[in-house]
mmCIF file of the C-alpha atoms, coordinates in Angstrom:
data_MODEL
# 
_entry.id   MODEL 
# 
loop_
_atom_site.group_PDB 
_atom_site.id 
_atom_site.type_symbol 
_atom_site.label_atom_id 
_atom_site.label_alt_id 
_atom_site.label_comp_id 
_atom_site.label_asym_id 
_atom_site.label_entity_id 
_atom_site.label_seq_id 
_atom_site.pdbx_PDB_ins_code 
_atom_site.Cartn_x 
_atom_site.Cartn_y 
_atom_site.Cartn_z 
_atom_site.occupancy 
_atom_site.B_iso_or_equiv 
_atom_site.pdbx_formal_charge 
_atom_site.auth_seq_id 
_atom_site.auth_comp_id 
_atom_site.auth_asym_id 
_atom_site.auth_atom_id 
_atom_site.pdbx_PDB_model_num 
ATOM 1  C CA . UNK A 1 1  ? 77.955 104.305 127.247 1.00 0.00 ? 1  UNK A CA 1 
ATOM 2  C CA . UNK A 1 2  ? 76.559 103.897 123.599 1.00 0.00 ? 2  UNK A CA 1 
ATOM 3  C CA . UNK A 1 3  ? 80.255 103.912 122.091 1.00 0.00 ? 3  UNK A CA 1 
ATOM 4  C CA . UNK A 1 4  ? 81.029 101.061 124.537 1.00 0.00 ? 4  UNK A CA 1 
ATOM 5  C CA . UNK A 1 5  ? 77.955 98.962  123.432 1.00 0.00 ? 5  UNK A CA 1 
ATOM 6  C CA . UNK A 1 6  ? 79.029 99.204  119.852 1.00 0.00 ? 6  UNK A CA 1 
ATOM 7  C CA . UNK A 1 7  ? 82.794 98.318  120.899 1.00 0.00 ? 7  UNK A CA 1 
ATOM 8  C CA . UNK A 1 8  ? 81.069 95.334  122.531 1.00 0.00 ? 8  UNK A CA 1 
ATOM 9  C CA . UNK A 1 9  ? 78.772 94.086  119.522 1.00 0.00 ? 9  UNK A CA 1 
ATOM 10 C CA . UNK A 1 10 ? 81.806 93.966  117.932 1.00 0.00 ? 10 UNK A CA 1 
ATOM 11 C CA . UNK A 1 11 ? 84.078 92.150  119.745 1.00 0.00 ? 11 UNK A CA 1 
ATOM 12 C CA . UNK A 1 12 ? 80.771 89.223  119.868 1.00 0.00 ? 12 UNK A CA 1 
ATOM 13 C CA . UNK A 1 13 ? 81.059 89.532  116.183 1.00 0.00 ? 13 UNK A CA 1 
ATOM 14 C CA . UNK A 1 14 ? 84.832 88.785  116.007 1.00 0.00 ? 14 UNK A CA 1 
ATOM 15 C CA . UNK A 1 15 ? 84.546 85.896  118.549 1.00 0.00 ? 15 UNK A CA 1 
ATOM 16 C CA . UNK A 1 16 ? 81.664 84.597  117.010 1.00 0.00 ? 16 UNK A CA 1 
ATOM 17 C CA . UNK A 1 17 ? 83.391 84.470  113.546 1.00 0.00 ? 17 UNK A CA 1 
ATOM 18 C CA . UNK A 1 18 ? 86.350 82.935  115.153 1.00 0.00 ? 18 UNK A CA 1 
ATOM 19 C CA . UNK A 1 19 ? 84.870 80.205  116.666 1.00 0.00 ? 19 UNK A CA 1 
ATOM 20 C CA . UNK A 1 20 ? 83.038 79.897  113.125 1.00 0.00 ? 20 UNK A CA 1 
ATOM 21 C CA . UNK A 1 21 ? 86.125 79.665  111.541 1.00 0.00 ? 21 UNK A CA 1 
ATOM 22 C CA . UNK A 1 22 ? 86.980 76.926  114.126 1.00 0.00 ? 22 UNK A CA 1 
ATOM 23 C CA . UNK A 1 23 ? 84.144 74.897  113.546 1.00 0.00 ? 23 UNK A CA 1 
ATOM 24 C CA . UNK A 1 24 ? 84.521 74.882  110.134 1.00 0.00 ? 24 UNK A CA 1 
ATOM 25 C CA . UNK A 1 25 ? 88.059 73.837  109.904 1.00 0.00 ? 25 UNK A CA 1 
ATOM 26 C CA . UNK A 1 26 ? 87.122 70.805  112.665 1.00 0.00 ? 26 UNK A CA 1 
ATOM 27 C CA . UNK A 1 27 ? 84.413 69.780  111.354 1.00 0.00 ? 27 UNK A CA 1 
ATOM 28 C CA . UNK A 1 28 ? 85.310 69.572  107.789 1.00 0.00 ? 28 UNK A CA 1 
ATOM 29 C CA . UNK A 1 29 ? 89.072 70.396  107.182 1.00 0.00 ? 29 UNK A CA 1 
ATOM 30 C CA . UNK A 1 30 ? 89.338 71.016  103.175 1.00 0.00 ? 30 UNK A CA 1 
ATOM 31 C CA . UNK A 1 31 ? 86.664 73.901  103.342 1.00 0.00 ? 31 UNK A CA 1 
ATOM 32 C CA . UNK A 1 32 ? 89.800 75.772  104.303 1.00 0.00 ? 32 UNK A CA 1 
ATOM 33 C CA . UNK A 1 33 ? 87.973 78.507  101.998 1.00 0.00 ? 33 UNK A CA 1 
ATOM 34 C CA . UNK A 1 34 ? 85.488 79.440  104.486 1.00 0.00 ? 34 UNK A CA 1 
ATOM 35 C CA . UNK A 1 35 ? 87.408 79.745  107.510 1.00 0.00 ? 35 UNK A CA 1 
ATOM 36 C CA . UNK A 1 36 ? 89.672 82.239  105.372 1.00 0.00 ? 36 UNK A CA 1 
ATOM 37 C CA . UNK A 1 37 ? 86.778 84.293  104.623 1.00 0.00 ? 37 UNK A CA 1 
ATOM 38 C CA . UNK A 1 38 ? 85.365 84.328  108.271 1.00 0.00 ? 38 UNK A CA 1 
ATOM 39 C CA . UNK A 1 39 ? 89.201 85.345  109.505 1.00 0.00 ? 39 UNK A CA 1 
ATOM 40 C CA . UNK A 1 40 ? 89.164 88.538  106.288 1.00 0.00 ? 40 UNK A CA 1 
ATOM 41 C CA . UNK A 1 41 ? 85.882 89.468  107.868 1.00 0.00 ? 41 UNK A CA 1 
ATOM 42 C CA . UNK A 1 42 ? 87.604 89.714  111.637 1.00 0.00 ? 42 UNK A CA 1 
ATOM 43 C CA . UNK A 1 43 ? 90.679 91.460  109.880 1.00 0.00 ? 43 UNK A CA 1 
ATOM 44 C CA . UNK A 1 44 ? 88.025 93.991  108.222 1.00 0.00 ? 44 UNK A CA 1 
ATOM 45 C CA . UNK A 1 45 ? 86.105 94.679  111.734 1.00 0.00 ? 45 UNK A CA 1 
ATOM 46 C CA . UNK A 1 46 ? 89.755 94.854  113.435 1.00 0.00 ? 46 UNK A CA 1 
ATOM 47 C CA . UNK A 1 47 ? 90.703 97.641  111.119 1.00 0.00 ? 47 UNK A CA 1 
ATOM 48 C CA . UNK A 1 48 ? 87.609 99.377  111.320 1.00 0.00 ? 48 UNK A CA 1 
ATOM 49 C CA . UNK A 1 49 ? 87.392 99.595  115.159 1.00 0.00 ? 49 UNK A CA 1 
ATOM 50 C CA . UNK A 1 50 ? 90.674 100.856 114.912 1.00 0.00 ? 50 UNK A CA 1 
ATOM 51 C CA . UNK A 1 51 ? 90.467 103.574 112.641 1.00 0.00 ? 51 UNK A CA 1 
ATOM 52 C CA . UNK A 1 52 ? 87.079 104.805 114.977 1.00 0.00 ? 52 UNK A CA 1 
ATOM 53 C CA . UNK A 1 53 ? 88.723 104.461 118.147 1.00 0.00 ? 53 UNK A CA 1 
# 
């Protein structure tokens, strides 16, 4: 039950960071910057549930 609360912070982290990464991109479109650093941060949470899985 623990593991699966863990699994599921996670995947709130990766949605929230996506629809940061949205926001960002709508609401100002040249801080292209940001929105590539929130989507290296998903990639980098991706991996790592991966590799614990």
């Amino acid at each position: 039950m623990a593991g699966n609360l863990k699994d599921r912070e996670a995947y709130e982290r990766l949605n929230y960071l996506y629809q940061a990464a949205h926001c960002v991109l709508s609401n100002n479109p040249e801080n292209a910057e940001l929105a590539r650093f929130y989507c290296f941060t998903q990639k980098t949470i991706t991996r790592r549930l991966v590799l614990r899985q």
